[in-house]
TORPA-6298 format. One record per residue: residue number from 1; residue in one letter; x, y, z of N, C-alpha, C in turn. Coordinates in nm, 2 decimals. Layout:
<nodes>
{nuse NUM pamar A n_east X n_north Y n_up Z ca_east X ca_north Y ca_up Z c_east X c_north Y c_up Z}
...
</nodes>
This chain:
<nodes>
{nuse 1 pamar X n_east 0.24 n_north -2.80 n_up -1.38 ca_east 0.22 ca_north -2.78 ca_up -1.24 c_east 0.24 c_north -2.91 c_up -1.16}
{nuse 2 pamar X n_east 0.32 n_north -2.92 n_up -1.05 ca_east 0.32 ca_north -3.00 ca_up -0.97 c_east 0.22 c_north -3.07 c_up -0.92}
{nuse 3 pamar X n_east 0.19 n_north -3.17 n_up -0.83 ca_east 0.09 ca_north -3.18 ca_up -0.72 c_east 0.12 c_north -3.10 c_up -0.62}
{nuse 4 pamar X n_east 0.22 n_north -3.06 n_up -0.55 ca_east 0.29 ca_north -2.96 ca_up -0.47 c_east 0.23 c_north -2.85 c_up -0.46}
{nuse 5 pamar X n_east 0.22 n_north -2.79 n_up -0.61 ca_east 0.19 ca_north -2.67 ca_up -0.63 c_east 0.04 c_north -2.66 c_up -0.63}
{nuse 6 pamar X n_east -0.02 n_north -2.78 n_up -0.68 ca_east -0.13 ca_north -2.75 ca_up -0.64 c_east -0.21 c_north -2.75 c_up -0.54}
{nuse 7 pamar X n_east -0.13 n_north -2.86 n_up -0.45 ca_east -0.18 ca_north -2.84 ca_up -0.27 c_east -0.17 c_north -2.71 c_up -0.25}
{nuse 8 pamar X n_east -0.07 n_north -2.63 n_up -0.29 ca_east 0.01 ca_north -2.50 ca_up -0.24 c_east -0.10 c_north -2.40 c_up -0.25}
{nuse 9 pamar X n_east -0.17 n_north -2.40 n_up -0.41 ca_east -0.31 ca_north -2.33 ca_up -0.40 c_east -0.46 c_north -2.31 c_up -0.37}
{nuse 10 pamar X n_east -0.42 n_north -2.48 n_up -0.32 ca_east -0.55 ca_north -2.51 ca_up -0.26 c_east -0.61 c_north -2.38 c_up -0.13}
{nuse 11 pamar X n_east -0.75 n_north -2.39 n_up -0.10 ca_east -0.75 ca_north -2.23 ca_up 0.01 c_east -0.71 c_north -2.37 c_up 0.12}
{nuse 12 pamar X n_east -0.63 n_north -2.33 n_up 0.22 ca_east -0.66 ca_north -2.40 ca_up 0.35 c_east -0.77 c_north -2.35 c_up 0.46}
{nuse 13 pamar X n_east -0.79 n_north -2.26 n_up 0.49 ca_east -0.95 ca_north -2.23 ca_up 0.53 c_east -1.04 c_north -2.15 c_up 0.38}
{nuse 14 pamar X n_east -1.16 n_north -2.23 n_up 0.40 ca_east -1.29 ca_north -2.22 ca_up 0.30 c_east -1.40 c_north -2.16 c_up 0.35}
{nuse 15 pamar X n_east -1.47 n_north -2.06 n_up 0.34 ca_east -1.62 ca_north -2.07 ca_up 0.36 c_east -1.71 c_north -2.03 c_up 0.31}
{nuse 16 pamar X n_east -1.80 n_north -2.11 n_up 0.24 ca_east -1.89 ca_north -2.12 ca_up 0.14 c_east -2.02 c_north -2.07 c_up 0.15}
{nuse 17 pamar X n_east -2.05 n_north -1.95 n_up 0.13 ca_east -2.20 ca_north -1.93 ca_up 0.23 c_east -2.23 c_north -1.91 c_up 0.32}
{nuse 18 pamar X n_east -2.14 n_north -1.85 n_up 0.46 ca_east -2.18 ca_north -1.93 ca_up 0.58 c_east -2.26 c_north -1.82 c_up 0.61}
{nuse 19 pamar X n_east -2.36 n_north -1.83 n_up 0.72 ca_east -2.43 ca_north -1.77 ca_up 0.81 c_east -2.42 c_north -1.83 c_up 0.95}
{nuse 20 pamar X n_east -2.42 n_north -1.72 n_up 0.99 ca_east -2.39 ca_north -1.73 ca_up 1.18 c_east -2.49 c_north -1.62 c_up 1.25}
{nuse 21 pamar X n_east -2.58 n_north -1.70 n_up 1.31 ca_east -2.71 ca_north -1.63 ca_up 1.39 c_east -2.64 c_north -1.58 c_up 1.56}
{nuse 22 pamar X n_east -2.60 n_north -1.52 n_up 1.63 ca_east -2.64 ca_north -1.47 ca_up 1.75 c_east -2.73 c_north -1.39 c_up 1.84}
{nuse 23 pamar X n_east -2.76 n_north -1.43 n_up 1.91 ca_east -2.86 ca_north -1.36 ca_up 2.01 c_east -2.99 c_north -1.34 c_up 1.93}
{nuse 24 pamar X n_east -3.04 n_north -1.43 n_up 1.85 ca_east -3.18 ca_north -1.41 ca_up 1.75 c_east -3.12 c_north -1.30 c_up 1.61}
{nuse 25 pamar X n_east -3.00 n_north -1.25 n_up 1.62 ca_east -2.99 ca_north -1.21 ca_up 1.53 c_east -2.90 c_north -1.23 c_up 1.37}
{nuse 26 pamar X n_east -2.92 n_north -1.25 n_up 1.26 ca_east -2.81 ca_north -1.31 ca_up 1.18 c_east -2.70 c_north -1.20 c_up 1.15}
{nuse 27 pamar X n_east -2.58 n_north -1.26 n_up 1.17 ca_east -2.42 ca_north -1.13 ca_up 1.20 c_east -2.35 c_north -1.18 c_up 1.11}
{nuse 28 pamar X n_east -2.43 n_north -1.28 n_up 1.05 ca_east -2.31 ca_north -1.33 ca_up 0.94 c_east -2.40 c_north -1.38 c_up 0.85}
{nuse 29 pamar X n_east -2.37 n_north -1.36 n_up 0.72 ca_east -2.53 ca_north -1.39 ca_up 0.63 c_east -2.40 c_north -1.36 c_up 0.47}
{nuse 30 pamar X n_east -2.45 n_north -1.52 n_up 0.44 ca_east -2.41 ca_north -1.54 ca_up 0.31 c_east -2.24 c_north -1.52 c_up 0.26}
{nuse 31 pamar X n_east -2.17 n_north -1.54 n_up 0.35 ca_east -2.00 ca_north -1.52 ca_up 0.34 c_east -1.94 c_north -1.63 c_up 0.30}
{nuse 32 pamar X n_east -1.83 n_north -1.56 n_up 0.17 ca_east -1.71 ca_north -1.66 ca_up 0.09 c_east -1.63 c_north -1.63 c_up 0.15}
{nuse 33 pamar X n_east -1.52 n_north -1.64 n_up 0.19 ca_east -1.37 ca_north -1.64 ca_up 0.23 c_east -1.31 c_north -1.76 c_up 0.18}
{nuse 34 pamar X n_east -1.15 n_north -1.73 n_up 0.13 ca_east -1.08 ca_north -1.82 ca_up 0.15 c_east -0.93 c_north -1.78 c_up 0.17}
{nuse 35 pamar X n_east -0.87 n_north -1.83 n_up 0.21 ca_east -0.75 ca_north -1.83 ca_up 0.29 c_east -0.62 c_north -1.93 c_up 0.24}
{nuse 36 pamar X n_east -0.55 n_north -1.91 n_up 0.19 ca_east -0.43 ca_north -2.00 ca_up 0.16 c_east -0.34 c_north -2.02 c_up 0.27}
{nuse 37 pamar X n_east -0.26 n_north -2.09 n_up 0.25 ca_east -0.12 ca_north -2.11 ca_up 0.37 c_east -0.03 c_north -2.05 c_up 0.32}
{nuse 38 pamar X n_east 0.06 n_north -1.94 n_up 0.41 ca_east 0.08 ca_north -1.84 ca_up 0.43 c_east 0.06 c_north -1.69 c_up 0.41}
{nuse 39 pamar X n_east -0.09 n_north -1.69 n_up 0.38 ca_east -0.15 ca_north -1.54 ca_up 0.34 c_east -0.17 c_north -1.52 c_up 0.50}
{nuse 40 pamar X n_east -0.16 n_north -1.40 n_up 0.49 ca_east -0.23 ca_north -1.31 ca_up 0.59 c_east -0.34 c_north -1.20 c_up 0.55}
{nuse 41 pamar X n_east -0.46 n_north -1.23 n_up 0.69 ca_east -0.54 ca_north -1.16 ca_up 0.64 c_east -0.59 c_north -1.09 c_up 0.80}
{nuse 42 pamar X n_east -0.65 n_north -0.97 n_up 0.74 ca_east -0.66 ca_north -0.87 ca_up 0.84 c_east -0.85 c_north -0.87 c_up 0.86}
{nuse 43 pamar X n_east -0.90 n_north -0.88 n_up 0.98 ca_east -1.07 ca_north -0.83 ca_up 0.94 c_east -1.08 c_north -0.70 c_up 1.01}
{nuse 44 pamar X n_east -1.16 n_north -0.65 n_up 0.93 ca_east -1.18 ca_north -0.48 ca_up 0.99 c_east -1.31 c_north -0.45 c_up 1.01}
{nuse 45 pamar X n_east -1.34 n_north -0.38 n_up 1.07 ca_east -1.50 ca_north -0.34 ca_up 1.11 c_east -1.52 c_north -0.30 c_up 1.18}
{nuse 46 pamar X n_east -1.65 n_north -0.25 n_up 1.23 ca_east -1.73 ca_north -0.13 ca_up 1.38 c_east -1.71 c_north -0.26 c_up 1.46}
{nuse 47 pamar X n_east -1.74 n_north -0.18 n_up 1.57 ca_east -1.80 ca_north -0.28 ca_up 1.72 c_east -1.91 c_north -0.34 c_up 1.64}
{nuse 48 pamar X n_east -1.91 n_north -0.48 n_up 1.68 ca_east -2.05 ca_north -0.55 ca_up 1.63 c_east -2.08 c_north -0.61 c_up 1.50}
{nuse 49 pamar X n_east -1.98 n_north -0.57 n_up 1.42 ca_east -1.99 ca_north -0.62 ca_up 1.30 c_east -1.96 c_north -0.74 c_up 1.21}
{nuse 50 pamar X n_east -1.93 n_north -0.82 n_up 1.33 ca_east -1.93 ca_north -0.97 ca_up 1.33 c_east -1.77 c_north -1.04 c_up 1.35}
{nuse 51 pamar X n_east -1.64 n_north -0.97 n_up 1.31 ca_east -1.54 ca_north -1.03 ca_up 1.33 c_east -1.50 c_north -1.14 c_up 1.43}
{nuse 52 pamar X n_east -1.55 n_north -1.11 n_up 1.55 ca_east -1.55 ca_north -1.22 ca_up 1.63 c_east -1.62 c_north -1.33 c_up 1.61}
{nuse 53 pamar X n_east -1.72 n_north -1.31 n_up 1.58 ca_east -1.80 ca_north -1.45 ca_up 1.50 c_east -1.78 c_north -1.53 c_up 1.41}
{nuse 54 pamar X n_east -1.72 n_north -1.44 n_up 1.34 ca_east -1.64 ca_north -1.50 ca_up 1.21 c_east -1.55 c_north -1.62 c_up 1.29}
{nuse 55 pamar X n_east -1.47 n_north -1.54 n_up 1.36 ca_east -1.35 ca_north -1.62 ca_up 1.41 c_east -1.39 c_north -1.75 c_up 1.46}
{nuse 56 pamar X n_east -1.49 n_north -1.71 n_up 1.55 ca_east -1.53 ca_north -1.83 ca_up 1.63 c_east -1.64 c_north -1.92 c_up 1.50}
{nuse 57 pamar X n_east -1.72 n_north -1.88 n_up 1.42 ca_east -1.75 ca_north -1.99 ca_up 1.30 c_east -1.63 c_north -2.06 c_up 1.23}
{nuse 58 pamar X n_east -1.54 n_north -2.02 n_up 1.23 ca_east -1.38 ca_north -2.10 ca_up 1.19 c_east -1.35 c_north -2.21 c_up 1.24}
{nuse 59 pamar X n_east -1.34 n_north -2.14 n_up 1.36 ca_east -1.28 ca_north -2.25 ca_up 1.46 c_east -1.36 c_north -2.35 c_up 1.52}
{nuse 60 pamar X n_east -1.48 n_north -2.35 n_up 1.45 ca_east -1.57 ca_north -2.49 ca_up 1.51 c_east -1.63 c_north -2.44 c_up 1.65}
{nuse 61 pamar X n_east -1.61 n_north -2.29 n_up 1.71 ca_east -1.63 ca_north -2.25 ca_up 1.82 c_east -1.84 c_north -2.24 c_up 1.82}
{nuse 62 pamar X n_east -1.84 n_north -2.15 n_up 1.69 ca_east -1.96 ca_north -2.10 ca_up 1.66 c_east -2.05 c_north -2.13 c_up 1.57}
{nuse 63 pamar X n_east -2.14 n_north -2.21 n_up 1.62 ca_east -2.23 ca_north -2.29 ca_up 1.47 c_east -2.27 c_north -2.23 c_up 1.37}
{nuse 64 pamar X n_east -2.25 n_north -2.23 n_up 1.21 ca_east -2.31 ca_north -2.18 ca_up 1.12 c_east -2.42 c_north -2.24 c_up 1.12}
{nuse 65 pamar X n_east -2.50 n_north -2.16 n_up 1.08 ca_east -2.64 ca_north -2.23 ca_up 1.06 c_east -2.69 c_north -2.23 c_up 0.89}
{nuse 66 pamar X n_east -2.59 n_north -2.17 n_up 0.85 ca_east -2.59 ca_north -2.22 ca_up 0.68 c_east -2.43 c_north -2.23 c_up 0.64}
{nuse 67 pamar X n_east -2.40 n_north -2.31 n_up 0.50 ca_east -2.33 ca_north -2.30 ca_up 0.45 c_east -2.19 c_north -2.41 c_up 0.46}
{nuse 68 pamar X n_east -2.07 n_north -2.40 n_up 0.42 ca_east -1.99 ca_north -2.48 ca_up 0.45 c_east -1.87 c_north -2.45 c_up 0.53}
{nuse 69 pamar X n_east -1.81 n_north -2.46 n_up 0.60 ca_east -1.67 ca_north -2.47 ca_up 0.63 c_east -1.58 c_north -2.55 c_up 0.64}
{nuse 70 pamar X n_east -1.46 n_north -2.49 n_up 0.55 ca_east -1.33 ca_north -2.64 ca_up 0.51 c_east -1.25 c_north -2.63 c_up 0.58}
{nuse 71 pamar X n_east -1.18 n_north -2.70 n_up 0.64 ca_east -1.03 ca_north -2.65 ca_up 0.67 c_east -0.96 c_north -2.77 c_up 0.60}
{nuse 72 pamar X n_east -0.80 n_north -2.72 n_up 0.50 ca_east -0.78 ca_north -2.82 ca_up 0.41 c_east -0.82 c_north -2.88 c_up 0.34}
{nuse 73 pamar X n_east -1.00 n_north -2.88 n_up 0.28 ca_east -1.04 ca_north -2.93 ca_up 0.19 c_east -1.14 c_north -3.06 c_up 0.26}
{nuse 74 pamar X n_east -1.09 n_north -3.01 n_up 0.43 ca_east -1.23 ca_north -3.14 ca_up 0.46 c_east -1.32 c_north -3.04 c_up 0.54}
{nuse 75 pamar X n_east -1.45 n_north -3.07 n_up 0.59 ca_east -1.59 ca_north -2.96 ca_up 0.61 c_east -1.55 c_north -2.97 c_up 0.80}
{nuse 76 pamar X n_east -1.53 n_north -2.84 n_up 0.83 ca_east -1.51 ca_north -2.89 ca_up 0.99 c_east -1.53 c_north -2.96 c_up 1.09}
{nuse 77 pamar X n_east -1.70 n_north -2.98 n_up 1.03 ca_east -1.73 ca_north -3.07 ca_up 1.13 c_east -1.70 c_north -3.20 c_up 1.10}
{nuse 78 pamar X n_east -1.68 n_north -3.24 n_up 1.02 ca_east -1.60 ca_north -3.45 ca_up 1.00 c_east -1.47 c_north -3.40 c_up 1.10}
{nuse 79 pamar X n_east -1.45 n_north -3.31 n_up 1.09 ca_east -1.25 ca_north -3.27 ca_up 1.17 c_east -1.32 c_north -3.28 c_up 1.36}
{nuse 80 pamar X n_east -1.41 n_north -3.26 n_up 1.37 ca_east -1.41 ca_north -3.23 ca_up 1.50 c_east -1.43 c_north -3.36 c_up 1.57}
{nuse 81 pamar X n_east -1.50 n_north -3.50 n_up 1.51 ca_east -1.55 ca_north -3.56 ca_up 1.53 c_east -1.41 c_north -3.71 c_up 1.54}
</nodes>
């Protein structure tokens, strides 16, 4: 295996555990995801079932209050900073 190839499998979005509390309530509790470069991935769910939170815990929008989030293999928040 290359180094190439191994960047190539690395996940580029990670998330280790995360929980995401809104409105007093927890909507995200205990989630693994990971994501490679060029996978596509679809979320499905009821109204309310967290998808949007998810999205917004990704993007540094929405604070987890547990857990990790990588993008690339570094923790989001050192990226924001």
């Amino acid at each position: 295996m290359h180094d190439s190839d191994a960047t190539h499998d690395a996940p580029l979005l990670q998330l280790e555990q995360v929980s995401v509390p809104l409105g007093g309530r927890d909507i995200i509790v205990g989630l693994d995801l990971e994501v490679r470069a060029g996978e596509r991935v679809a979320l499905l769910g009821a109204n309310g079932a967290g998808k949007s939170t998810l999205l917004r815990a990704a993007c540094g929008i929405a604070p987890a209050s547990e857990g990790r989030i990588l993008l690339a293999g570094e923790p989001l928040a050192a990226l924001s900073h």
